[in-house]
N, C-alpha and C positions, 0 to 999 in steps of 0.2 A: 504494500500500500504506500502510493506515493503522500507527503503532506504537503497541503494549500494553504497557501495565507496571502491575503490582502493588504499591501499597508498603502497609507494614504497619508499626507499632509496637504491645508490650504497652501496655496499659492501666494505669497507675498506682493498681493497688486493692490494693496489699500484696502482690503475685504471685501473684493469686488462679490457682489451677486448680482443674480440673472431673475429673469421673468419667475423662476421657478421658486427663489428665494435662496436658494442654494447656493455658496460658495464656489468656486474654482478650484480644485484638488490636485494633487497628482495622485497617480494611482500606480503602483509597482504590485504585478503578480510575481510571487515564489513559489517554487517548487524543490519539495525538498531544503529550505534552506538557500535555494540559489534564486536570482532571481529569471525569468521564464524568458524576459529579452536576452540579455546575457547567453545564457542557456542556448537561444535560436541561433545566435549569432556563431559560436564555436560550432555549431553543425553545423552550419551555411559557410564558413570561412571556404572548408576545398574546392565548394563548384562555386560559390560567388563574391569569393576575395571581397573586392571594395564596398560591395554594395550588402555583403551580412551586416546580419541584425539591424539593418535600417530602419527598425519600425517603431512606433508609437502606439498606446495603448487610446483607443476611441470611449475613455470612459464615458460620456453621455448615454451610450448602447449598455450600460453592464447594469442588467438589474437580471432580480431573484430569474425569471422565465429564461431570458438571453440566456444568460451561464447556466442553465439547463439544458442548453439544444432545444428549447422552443420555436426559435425565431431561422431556421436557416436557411441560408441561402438558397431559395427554391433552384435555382438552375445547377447547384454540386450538392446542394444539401447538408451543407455544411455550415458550421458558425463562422464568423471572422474576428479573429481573436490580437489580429496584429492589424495595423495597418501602417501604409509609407510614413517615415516620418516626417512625410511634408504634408501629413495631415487628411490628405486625399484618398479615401481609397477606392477609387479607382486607377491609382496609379500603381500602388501593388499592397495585394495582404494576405497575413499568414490565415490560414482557417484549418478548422479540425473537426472532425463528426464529433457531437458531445452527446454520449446517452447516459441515462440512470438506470443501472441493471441492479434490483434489490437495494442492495443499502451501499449501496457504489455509484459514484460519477465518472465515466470514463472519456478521455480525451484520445482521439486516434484517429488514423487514416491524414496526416497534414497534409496543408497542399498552399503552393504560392500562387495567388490568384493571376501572375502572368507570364511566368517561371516554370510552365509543364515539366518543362526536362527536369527542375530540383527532383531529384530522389530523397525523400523524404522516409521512407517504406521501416527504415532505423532508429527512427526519431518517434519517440515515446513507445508504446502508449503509456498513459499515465492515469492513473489509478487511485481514487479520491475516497475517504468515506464520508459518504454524504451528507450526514450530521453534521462533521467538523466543516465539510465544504457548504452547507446551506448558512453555518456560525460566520464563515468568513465573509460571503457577501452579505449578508445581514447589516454588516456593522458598518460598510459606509452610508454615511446620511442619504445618499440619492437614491442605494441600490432598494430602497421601500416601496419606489415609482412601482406599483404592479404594474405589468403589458396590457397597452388598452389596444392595441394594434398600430401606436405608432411609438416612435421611440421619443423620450423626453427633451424637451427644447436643446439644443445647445449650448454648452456652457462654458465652451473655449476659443 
């Protein structure tokens, strides 16, 4: 069983908040202790030298359903858990099938949404107990947004 955690600090912009009332965060996913950018970036370094671990995390998108595999991308059916870090993603992002099998969340199959050729096939899967993993997004203030079918205002 891999472990998850969430950590978060506001953003130092003068306590900006948005329509929602919500602060600006950052948000860092770990696994295991490491952090999960990090992590992409040492397994992308041999096929994609300059351009690993280029990504940024779209926290606006991360509530309880999202980090469920609720929400995926209908056309790979996957979640998108990275994106470029210029913010866009359509410009490229990491995704991964997220299911809840019993009292487990599992994260597997990745895939770079422009990047076919990445082999990914060695990379996780990663293996959550869903308790601890439903404790961890709990605890940032936005992730309470239940899914109404769109995602909450932007806040970056």
């Amino acid at each position: 069983m891999n472990y998850f955690e969430i950590k978060y600090q506001p953003m130092n912009h003068d306590d900006i908040t948005y329509g929602t009332g919500f602060a600006e965060v950052n948000v860092h996913v770990f696994i295991d202790g490491c952090c999960f950018i990090e992590m992409v970036k040492e397994f992308e370094l041999p096929f994609a030298a300059r351009s690993a671990g280029m990504y940024s995390i779209n926290f606006y998108q991360y509530n309880q359903d999202y980090l469920l595999g609720h929400w995926p991308d209908l056309g790979i059916g996957k979640t998108q858990l990275l994106t470029c870090s210029c913010g866009y993603s359509g410009c490229g992002s990491l995704a991964a099938r997220i299911r809840v099998e019993k009292d487990c969340v599992i994260w597997d199959q990745f895939e770079h949404s422009r990047k076919k050729d990445w082999d990914y096939s060695s990379f996780g899967p990663f293996i959550f107990a869903l308790d601890e993993y439903q404790k961890q997004i709990e605890n940032i203030p936005f992730i309470n947004i239940k899914a109404t079918g769109a995602a909450p205002g932007r806040m970056g």
